[in-house]
C-alpha positions in Angstrom: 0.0 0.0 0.0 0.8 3.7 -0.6 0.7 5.9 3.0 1.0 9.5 3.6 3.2 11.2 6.5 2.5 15.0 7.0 5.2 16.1 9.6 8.3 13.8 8.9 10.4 16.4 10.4 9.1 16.0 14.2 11.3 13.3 16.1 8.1 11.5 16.4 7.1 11.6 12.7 11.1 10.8 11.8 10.7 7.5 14.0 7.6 7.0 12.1 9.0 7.1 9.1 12.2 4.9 9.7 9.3 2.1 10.9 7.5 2.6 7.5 10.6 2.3 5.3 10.6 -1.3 6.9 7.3 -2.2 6.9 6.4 -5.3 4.8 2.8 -4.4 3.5 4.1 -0.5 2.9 5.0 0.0 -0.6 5.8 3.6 -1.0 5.8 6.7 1.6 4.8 10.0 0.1 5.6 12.8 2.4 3.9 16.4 2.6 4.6 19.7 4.9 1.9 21.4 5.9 2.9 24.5 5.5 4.7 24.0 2.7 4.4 25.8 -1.0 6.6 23.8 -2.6 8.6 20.3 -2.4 11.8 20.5 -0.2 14.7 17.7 -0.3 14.8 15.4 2.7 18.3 15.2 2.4 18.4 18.7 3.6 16.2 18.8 6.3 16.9 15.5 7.3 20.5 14.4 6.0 21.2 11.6 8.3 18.2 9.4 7.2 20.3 9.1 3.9 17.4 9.1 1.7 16.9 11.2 -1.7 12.7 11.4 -1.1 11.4 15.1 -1.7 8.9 16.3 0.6 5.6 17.1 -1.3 3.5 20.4 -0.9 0.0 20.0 1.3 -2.6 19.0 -1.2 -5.5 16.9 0.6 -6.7 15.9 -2.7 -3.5 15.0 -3.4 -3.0 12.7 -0.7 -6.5 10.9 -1.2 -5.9 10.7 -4.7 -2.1 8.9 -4.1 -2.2 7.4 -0.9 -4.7 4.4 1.0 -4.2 6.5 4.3 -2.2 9.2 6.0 0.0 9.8 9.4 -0.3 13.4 11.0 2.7 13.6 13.2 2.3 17.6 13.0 1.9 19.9 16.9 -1.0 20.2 18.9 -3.6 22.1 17.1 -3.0 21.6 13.8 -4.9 18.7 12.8 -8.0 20.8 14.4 -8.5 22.3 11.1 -6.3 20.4 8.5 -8.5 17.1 8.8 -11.5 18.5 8.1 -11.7 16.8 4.6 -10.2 13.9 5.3 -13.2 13.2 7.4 -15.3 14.4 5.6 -14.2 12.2 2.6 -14.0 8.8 5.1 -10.5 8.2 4.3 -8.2 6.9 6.9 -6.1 9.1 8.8 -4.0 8.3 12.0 -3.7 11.4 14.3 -0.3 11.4 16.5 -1.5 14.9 18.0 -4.2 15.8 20.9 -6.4 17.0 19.2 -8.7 14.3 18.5 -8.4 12.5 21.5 -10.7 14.3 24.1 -14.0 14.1 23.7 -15.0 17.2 25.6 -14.0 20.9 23.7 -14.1 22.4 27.3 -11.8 20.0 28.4 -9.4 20.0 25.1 -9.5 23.4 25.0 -8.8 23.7 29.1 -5.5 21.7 28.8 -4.2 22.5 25.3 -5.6 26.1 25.5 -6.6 26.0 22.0 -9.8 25.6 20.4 -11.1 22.3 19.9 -12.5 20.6 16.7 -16.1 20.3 16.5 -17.8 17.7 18.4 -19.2 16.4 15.0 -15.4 15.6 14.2 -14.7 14.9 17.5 -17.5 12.4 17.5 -16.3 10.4 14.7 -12.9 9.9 16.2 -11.8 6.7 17.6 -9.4 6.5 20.5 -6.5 4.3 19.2 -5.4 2.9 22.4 -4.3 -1.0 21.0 -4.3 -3.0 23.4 -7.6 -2.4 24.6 -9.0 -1.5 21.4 -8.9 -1.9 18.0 -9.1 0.2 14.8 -10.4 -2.3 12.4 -13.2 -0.2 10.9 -12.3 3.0 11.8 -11.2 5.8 9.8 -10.4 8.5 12.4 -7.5 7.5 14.8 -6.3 9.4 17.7 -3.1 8.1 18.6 -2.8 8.1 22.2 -0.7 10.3 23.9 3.1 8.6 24.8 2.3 9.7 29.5 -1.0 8.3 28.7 0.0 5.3 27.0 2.6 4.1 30.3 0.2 5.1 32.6 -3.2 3.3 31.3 -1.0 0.3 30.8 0.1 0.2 34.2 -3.4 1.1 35.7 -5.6 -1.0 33.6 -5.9 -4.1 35.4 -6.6 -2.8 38.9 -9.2 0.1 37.5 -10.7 -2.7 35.4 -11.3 -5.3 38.1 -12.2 -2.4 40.6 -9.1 -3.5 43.2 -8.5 0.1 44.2 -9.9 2.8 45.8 -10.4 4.8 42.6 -9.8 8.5 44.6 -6.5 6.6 45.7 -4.4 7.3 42.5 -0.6 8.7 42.5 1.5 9.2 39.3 5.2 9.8 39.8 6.3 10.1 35.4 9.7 10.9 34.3 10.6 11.6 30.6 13.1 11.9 28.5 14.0 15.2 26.6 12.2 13.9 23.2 9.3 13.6 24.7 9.3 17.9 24.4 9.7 17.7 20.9 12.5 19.6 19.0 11.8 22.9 19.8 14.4 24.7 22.3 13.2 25.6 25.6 15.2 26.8 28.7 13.8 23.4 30.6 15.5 21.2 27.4 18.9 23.4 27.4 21.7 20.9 27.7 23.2 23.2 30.4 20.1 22.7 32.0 19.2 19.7 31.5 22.3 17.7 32.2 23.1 16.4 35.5 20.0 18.1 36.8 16.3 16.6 37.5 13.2 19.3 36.8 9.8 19.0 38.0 7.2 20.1 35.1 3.6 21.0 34.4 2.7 19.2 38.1 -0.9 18.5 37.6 -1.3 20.5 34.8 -0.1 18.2 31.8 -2.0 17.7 29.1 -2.1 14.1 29.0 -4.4 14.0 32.3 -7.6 14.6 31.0 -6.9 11.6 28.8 -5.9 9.1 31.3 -9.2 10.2 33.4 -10.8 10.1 30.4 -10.1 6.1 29.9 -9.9 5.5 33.0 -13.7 6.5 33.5 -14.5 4.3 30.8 -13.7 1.3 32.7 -14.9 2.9 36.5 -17.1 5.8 36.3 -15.9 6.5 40.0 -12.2 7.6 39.2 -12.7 11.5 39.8 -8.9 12.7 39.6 -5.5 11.3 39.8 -2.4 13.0 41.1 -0.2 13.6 38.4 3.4 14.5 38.4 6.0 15.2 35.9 10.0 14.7 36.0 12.4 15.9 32.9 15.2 13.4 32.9 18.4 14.0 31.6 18.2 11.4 28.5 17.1 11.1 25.4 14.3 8.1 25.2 12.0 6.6 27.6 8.9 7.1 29.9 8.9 5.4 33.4 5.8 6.1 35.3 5.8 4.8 38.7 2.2 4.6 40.3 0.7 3.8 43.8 -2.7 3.1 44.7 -4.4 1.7 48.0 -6.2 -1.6 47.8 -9.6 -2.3 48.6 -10.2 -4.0 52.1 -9.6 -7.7 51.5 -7.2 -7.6 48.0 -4.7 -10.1 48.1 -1.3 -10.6 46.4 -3.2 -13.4 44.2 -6.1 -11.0 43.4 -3.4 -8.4 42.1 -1.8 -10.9 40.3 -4.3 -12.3 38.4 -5.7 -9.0 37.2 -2.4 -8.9 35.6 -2.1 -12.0 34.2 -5.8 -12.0 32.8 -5.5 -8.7 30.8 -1.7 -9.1 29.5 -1.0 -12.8 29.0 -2.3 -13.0 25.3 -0.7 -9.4 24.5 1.9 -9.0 22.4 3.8 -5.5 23.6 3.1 -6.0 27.0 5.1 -8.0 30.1 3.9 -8.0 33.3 5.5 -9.4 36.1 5.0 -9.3 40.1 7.7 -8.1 42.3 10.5 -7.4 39.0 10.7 -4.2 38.1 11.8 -2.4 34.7 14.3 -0.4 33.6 14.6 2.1 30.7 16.9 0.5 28.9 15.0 -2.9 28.6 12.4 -1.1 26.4 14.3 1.7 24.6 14.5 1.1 21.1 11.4 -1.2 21.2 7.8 -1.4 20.8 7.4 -2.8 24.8 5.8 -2.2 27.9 7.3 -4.0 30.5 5.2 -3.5 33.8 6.5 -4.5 37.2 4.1 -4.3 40.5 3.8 -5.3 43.8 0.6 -5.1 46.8 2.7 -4.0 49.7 1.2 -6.3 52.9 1.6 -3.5 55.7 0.3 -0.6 53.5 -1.9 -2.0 51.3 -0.2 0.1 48.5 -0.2 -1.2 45.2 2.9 -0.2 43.4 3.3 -0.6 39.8 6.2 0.8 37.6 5.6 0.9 33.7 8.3 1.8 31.4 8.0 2.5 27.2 10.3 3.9 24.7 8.1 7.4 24.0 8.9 7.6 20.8 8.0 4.1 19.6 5.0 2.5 22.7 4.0 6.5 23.0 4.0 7.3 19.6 5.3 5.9 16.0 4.9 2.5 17.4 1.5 2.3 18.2 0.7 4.5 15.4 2.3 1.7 13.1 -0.6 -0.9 15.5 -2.7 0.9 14.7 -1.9 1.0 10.8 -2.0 -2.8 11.5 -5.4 -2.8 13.3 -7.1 -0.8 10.7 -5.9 -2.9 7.5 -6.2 -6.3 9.2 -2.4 -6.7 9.3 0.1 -9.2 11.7 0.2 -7.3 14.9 3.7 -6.7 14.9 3.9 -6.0 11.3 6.9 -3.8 10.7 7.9 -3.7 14.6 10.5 -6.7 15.1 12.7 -4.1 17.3 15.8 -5.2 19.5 16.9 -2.6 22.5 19.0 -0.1 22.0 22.4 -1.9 23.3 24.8 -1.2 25.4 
């Protein structure tokens, strides 16, 4: 098949298309800027991929006419207004922005602080989480968000099989500076960054509403979590380490079967009690390895959940979800090893 990318330059949309180049059911990759007027070399913009593609001018009927579906790896806010006739038209589209995964305008446009696409749009959109979902049928997808994807992962079986008090929820997330995107800021400096550990957008990150949102869907009762945000000095990788108290009369087996019963048949994610992960196990794949533990004195419920943000958080479940929504192997194009040493 023939696939559209609009935003190869992004780190997220680069990793995208380095997974597409090696897809086996992707033929050709046509490539398209936005904002762009006319075609620009890839070689320039991005020499070390080492490829001699040209990066086409943003023609919607262009890309319907030449493509079976298209990637948006573009910021927040931008497919708001550029999908519009891609939706309109029913043609596949997967969405590796916010802006399509909130169901509520007040609540997109609380958090983002932009305005929201119409509920219409918003209605027709399909929450591409895949491992709890799937896209088959779907021509809208709203890749989730990389926070929300290590944090539903690691919270799923307890919200699911209601083993926690559901007002009991702690986040602890750390990222890596990719996860900011490529755009300078005095929180990504190098000088400030290295060596250093930075608390960021406590409680206020955009990613939130999204976890609530899901979480919701499985226990209406989840009102809030506590949310906190670490920059780490490294390049790749999400670990989220969360806590919850267990209901009165949870036991170690109860936790670990919720575990076993939603992950044993998936294919990305591990799960194992009282082993927990570390960055590098992950980085450089398509993974989520999950470690947890019920604490007997306590009764904390500690679960540590670890992805490679750019690949589990982004290109790599947008590449599931390619695979979802065109009845393809699971792990179609996503034989990854970790990045070694």
């Amino acid at each position: 098949m023939n696939v559209g990318l609009v935003g190869v330059t992004g780190y997220s949309g680069s990793v995208l298309y380095e997974l597409l180049l090696r897809h086996p059911n992707v033929d050709h990759i046509n490539l398209y800027g936005h904002a762009q007027k006319a075609a620009q070399s890839l070689a320039k913009v991005l020499p070390k991929l080492r490829r001699s593609d040209d990066i086409l001018p943003y023609d919607p009927a262009d890309i319907m006419k030449n493509n079976q579906m298209v990637f948006f790896a573009t910021s927040a806010g931008v497919t708001t207004e550029l999908a519009k006739p891609f939706i309109d038209a029913n043609f596949p589209v997967i969405d590796l922005a916010g802006d399509y995964r909130l169901k509520n305008r007040d609540v997109y446009h609380k958090w983002y602080k932009k305005d929201a696409p119409t509920q219409e749009y918003l209605n027709q959109s399909h929450y591409g989480l895949t491992d709890f979902t799937s896209s088959k049928g779907s021509t809208y997808v709203a890749n989730p968000g990389c926070y929300a994807t290590t944090t539903i992962l690691a919270l799923a079986p307890l919200v699911q099989n209601h083993l926690i008090d559901p007002s009991s929820i702690i986040v602890d997330a750390k990222s890596g500076t990719s996860g900011a995107g490529k755009k300078l800021t005095e929180l990504t400096h190098f000088s400030q960054t290295n060596e250093n550990l930075q608390l960021y957008k406590v409680n206020q990150h955009q990613h939130i509403p999204e976890i609530v949102q899901q979480l919701k869907e499985w226990d209406e009762d989840v009102p809030y979590i506590q949310f906190t945000t670490t920059l780490l000095p490294l390049t790749r990788g999400i670990m989220a380490s969360c806590y919850a108290k267990a209901k009165p009369g949870i036991t170690e087996e109860d936790v670990r079967k919720a575990f076993v019963r939603t992950y044993s048949d998936d294919t990305f994610v591990n799960a194992t009690e009282g082993v927990f992960p570390t960055l590098k196990q992950v980085v450089g794949t398509n993974f989520c390895d999950i470690g947890y533990q019920l604490n007997p004195v306590t009764h904390q419920i500690f679960i540590v959940s670890v992805i490679d943000n750019l690949l589990k958080g982004a290109a790599g479940q947008a590449i599931q979800n390619l695979n979802q929504m065109f009845d393809l192997k699971a792990d179609a194009g996503l034989d990854l090893s970790p990045v070694l040493p």
